[in-house]
C-alpha positions in Angstrom: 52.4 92.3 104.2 49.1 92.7 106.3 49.3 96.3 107.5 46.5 98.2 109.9 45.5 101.3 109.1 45.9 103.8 111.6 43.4 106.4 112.8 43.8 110.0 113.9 42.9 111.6 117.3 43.8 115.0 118.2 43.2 115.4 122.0 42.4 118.0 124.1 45.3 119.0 126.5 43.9 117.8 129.9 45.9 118.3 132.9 48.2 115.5 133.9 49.1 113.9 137.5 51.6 112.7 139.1 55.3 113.6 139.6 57.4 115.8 137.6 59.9 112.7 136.8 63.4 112.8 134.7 63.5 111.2 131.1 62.8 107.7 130.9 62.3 107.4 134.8 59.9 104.4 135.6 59.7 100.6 134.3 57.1 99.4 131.9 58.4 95.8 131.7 61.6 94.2 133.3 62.6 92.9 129.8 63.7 89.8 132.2 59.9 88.4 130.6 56.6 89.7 131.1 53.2 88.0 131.9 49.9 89.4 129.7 47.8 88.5 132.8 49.6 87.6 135.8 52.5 90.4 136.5 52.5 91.7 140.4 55.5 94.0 139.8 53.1 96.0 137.2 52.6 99.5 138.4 49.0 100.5 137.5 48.2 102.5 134.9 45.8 103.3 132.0 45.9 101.4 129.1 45.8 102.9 125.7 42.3 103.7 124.2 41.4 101.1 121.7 39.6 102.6 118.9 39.0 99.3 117.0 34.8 98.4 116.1 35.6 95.7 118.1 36.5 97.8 121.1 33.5 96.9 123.0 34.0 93.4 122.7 37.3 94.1 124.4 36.7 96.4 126.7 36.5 94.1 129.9 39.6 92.5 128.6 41.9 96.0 128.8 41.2 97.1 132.5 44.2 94.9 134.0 47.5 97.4 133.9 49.5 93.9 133.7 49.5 93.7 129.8 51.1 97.3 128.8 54.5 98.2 127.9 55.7 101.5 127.6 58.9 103.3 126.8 59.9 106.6 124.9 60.7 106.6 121.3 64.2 106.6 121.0 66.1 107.1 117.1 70.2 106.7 117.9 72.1 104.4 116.0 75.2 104.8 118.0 75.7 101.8 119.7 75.6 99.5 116.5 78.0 101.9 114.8 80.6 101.4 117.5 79.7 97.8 117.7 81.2 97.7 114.2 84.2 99.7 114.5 84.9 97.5 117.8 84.8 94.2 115.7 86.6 95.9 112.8 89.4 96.5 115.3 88.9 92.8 116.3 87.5 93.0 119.3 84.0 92.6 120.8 82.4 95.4 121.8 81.5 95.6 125.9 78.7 94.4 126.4 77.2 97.3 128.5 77.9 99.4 125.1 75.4 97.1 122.9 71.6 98.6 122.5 69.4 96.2 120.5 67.0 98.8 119.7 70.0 100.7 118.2 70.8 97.7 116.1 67.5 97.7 114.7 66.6 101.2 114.1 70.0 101.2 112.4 68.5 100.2 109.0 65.5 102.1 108.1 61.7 100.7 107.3 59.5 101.2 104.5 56.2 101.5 106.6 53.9 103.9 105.1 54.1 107.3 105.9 51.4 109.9 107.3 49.9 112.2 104.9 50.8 115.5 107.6 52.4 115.8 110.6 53.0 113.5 113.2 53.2 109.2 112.9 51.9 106.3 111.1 51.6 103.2 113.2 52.6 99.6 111.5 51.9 96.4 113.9 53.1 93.2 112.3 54.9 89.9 113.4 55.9 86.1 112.5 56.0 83.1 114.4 59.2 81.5 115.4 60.3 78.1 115.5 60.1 78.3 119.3 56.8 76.7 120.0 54.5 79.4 120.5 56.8 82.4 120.7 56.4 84.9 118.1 58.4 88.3 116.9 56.1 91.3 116.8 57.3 94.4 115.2 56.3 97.5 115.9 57.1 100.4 113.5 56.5 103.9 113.8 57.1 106.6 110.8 57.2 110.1 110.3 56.2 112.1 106.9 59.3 113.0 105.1 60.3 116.2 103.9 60.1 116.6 99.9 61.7 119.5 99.9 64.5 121.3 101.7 62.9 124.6 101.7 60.1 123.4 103.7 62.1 123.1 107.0 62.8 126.2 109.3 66.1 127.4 109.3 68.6 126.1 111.6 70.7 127.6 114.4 73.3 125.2 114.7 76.2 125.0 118.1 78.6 123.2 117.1 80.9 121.8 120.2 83.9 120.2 119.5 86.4 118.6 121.5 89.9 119.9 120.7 91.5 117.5 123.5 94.9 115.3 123.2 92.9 112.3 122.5 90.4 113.7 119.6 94.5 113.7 117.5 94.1 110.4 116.9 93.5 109.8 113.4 89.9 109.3 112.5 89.0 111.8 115.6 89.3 115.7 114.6 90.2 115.2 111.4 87.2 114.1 110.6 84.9 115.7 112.5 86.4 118.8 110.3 86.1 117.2 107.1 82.8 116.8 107.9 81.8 119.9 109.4 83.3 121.5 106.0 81.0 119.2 103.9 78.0 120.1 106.1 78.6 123.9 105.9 78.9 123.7 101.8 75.4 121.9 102.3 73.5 124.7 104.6 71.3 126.7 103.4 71.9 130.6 103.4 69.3 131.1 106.0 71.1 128.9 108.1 73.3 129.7 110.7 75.6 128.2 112.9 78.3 128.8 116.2 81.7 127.2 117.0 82.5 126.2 120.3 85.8 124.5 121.4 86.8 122.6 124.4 89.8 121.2 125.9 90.6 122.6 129.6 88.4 125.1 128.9 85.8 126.4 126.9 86.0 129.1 123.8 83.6 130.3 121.5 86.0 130.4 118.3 82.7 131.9 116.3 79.1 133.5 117.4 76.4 132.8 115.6 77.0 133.3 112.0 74.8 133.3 109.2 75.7 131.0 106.2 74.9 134.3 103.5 77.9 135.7 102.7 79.9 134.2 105.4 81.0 130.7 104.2 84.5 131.4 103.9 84.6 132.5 107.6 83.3 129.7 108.7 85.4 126.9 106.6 88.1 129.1 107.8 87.0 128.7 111.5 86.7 124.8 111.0 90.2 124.7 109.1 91.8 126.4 111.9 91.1 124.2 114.5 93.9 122.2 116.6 94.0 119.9 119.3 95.6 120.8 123.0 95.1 119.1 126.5 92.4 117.3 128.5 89.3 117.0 128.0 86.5 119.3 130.5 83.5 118.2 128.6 80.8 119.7 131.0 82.5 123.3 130.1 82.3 122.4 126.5 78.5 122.0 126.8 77.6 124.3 129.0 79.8 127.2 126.6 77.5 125.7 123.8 74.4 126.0 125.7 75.1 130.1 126.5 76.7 130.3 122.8 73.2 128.6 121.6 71.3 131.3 123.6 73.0 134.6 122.9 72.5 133.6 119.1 68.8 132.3 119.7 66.4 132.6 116.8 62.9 132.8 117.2 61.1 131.0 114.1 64.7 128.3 113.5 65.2 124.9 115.0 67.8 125.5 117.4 70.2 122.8 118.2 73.4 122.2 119.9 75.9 119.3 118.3 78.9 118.0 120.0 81.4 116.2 118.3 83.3 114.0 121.2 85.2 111.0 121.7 83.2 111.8 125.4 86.3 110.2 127.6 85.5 113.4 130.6 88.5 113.5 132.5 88.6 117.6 133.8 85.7 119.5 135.5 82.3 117.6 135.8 82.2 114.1 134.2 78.7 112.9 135.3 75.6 113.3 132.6 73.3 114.8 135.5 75.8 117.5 136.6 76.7 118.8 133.2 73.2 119.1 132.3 71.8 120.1 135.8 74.4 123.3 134.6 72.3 123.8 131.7 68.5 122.9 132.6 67.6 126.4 132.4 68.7 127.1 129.1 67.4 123.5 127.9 63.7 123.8 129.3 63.3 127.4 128.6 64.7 127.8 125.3 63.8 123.7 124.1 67.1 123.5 122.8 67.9 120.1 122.0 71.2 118.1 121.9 72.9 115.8 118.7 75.7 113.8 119.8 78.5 112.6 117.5 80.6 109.9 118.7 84.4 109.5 117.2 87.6 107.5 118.3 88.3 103.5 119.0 88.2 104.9 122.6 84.8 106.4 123.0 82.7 107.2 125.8 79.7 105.6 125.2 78.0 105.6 128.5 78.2 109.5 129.0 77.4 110.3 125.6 74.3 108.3 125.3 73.1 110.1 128.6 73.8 113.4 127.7 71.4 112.9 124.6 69.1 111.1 126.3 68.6 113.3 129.2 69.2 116.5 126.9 66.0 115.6 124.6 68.3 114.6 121.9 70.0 111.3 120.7 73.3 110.3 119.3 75.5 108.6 116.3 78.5 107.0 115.8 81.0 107.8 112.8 84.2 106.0 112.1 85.0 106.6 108.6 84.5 109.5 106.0 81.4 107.9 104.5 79.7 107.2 108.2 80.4 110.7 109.0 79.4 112.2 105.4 76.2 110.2 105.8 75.6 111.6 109.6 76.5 115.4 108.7 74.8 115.9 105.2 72.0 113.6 105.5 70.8 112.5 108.9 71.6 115.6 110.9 69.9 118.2 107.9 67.0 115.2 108.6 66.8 115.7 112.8 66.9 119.8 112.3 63.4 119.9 111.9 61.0 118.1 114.9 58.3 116.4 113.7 57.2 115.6 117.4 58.2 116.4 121.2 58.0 113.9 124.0 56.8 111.2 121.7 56.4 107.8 123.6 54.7 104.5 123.3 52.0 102.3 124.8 51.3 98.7 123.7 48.6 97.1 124.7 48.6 93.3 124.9 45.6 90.8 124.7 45.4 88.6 128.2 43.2 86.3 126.3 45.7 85.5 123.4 49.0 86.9 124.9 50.6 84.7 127.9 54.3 86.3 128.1 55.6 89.0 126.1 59.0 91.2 126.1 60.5 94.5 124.7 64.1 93.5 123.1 65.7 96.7 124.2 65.2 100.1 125.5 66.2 99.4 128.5 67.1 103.0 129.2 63.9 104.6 128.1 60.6 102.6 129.8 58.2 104.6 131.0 55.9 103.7 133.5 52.7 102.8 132.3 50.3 105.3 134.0 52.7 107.8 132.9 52.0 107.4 129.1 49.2 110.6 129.3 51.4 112.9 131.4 52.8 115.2 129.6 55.7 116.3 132.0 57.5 113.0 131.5 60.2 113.2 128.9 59.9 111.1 126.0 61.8 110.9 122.7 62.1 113.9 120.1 61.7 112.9 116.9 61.9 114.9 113.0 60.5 114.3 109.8 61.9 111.0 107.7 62.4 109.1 110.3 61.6 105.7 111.4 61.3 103.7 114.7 61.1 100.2 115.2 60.0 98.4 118.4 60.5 94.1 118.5 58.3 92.4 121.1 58.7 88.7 121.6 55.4 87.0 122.1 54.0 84.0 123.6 50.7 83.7 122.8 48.4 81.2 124.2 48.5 77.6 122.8 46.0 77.8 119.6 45.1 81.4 120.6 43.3 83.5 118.1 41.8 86.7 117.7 42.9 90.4 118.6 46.6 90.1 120.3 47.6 93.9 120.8 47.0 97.5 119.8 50.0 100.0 120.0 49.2 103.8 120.5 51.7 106.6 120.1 51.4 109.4 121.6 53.4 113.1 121.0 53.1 116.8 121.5 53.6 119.0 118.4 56.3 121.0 118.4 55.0 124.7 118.7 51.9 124.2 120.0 52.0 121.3 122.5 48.9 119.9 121.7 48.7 116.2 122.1 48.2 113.7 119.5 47.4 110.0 119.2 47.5 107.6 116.4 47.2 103.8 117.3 47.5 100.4 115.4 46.5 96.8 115.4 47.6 93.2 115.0 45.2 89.8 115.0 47.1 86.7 115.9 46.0 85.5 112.0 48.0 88.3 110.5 50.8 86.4 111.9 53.6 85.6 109.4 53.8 81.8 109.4 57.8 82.0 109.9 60.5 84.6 109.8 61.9 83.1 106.6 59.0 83.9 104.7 58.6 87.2 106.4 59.1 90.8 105.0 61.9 91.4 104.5 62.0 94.5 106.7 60.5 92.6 109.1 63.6 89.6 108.4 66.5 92.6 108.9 64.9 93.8 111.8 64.8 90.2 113.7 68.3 89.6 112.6 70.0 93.0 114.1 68.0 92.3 117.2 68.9 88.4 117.3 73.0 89.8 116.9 72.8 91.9 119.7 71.0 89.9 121.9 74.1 87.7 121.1 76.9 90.1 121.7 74.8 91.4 125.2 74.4 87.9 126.1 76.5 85.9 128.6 77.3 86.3 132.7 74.3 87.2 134.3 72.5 88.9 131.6 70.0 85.7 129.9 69.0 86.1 126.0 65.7 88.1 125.7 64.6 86.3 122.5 64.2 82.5 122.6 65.5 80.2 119.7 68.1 82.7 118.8 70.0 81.5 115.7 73.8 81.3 116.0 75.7 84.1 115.0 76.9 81.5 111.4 73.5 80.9 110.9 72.3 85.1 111.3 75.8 85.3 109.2 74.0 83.4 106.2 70.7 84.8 106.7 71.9 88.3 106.7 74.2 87.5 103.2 70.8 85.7 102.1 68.9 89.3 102.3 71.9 91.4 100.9 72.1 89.5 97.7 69.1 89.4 97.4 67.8 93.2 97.4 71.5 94.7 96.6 71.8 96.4 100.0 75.2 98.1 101.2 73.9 98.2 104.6 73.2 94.6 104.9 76.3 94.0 103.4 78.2 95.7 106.6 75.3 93.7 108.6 76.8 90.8 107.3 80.7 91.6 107.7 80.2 92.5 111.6 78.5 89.2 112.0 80.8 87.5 110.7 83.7 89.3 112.9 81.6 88.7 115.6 81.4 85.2 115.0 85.3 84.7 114.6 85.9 86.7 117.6 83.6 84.1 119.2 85.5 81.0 118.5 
């Protein structure tokens, strides 16, 4: 695979204008199908600096605002999760639940890493059997963590949701099971809080640290039972404080809540349970990791609690989901590798007529808010990657440069910004998605299935040519046999749900 190399530029903090906006607030493309040179809904804004030799060349080329897209990085896997415990159930999950970009960054990338802090930037692509149209990939990485030691220690809020529903098998159970696995995992200069909800709110234990205290705390998790409704916003806000009076300076402190998120007591809208704890969140940074359980799940709220809380959210149905989440993937987000991190993609008018972002609908940004550093973007930690699918139509015979993609972050405890950027030439264009990597051939088929299940009524496919869901079945078997891969193996079985539910 053709890769460019990425450059480094660490940029003075200059003072920002505009409006102090909410996360995600602004559009960078409708995703209904964008033109490169010709858009007169684009709001104008500054396009990424190009840092390419041949910037000069291009420079009168990257003046027109109408060929950016721009969103906030954005790492939850929940909606494909639930997507799959929908279909194992046999039914297909609401359309208004399904995320591609979820789907995608579901399965992780092997794009190479940076050699510190901060992101490497991959920009690749094949063309499609739609005349023309193309799939462009962009992936984003983080450098991983070789050791555990090399993280802060954590101050970890745990929230849980004690209500009627979480009884249901698969619910509280689990979310104790895993809890109890997680704490075994800790380190001793770790800490963590318990905080129950039903009707109300109850710290069940302060701030604890793991030395010497284990038992407690297994004993705390063991002992929980489930009661009445469900008052959600007085289970977060209970975290926040609990979070707060057991603040430490130096740790990554984080509150988790472990929901089914169906709100049916106190507040039940994402804006007025965190509007309770804004204070809290933008004094202290204190970030939120939602944990979806239950057939009946919340989706909507949950996803905009993390979202709007600086934090993102899984999915677990089964022991091995949830063993994955709690002793891999939340150890993995306790660090922050980056604050506020967004995106900018700059296409080529001269090469690109049309493009669109599969996805992400929920976390554009506007385009000449990329530099200000008051707009929310995504938070991101160490290990992780994030992939971005564009589909392309380039002008007939085009060729030359077709886009450079710049990311853009603050670090952690300083706030400096930093930029790293990337670059794609339309003949570093795979000649078909077949023949493509195969990272890139995984990522085209999660995005191709949810376009699929999101499809129908009003809302049009986003990617052209779209296979059907026997032919992505086949494709996605193909790849699985081929490389031995457990995930694409599950790939494969909710496709082919999917595509008996369909008949």
């Amino acid at each position: 695979m053709e890769r460019f190399r990425t450059r480094t530029a660490l940029l003075a903090l200059t003072a920002a204008s505009g409006l102090l906006l909410t996360a995600c607030s602004g559009s960078a493309d409708s995703g209904d199908g964008s033109k490169a040179a010709d858009r007169p809904d684009y709001s104008a804004g500054q396009p990424a600096p190009d840092q390419n030799p041949d910037a000069e060349e291009r420079d009168d080329r990257q003046d027109d605002p109408d060929h950016l897209s721009t969103f906030a990085l954005d790492v939850d896997t929940a909606s494909y999760d639930y997507a799959r415990r929908s279909l194992a159930d046999g039914r297909l999950p609401d359309p208004s639940t399904v995320r591609p970009e979820e789907f995608v960054n579901s399965f992780r990338q092997d794009y190479d890493r940076p050699d510190g802090d901060g992101f490497s930037v991959t920009v690749d692509g094949a063309r499609t059997d739609d005349e023309d149209w193309s799939l462009v990939r962009v992936g984003l990485a983080t450098r991983t963590t070789e050791r555990s030691g090399e993280r802060p220690p954590a101050a970890l809020t745990f929230v849980i949701d004690v209500s009627g529903s979480m009884a249901e098998p698969g619910r509280l159970d689990l979310a104790q099971k895993s809890l109890s696995v997680m704490t075994d995992r800790l380190r001793d200069d770790d800490s963590v809080a318990l905080v129950t909800f039903s009707d109300e709110a109850e710290t069940v234990l302060p701030m604890t640290r793991l030395d010497g205290n284990r038992d407690e705390i297994q004993d705390a998790i063991s002992d929980l039972d489930t009661q009445d409704s469900t008052n959600l916003g007085a289970g977060v806000e209970t975290g926040y404080e609990t979070a707060v009076e057991g603040l430490r300076k130096g740790a990554t402190n984080r509150v988790v809540l472990v929901s089914d998120a169906l709100a049916n007591t106190g507040d039940t809208d994402a804006d007025a349970i965190l509007e309770r704890i804004s204070g809290e969140r933008r004094e202290h940074g204190i970030t939120l990791f939602g944990v979806g359980v239950g057939s009946d799940y919340g989706d909507a709220l949950m996803e905009d609690l993390a979202d709007k809380g600086d934090g993102h959210t899984v999915y677990v149905s089964d022991s091995d989901e949830a063993r994955k989440v709690f002793s891999e993937q939340l150890p993995r987000n306790i660090d922050l590798t980056a604050r506020d991190a967004k995106a900018q993609v700059a296409f080529d008018p001269e090469t690109v007529e049309e493009f669109r972002l599969v996805g992400y609908d929920n976390r554009r940004v506007a385009d000449e808010d990329f530099r200000d550093d008051r707009v929310d973007g995504g938070e991101v930690g160490p290990g992780h990657t994030v992939t971005a699918l564009y589909a392309v139509r380039t002008e007939p015979g085009a060729e030359g440069h077709l886009a450079t993609a710049t990311v853009r972050w603050l670090d952690p405890e300083t706030r400096d910004p930093h930029e790293e950027t990337g670059d794609l030439e339309t003949r570093a264009l795979h000649n078909g998605l077949r023949t493509s990597p195969v990272g890139l051939q995984v990522a085209a088929v999660a995005a191709y299935f949810a376009d699929t299940l999101r499809s129908g009524g009003d809302r049009r496919p986003a990617l052209q040519g779209r296979p059907s869901l026997r032919q992505l079945a086949d494709w996605t078997e193909d790849l699985a046999r081929g490389h031995e891969d457990e995930d694409l193996r599950g790939l494969a079985a909710a496709i082919e749900a999917a595509d008996g539910a369909h008949r």
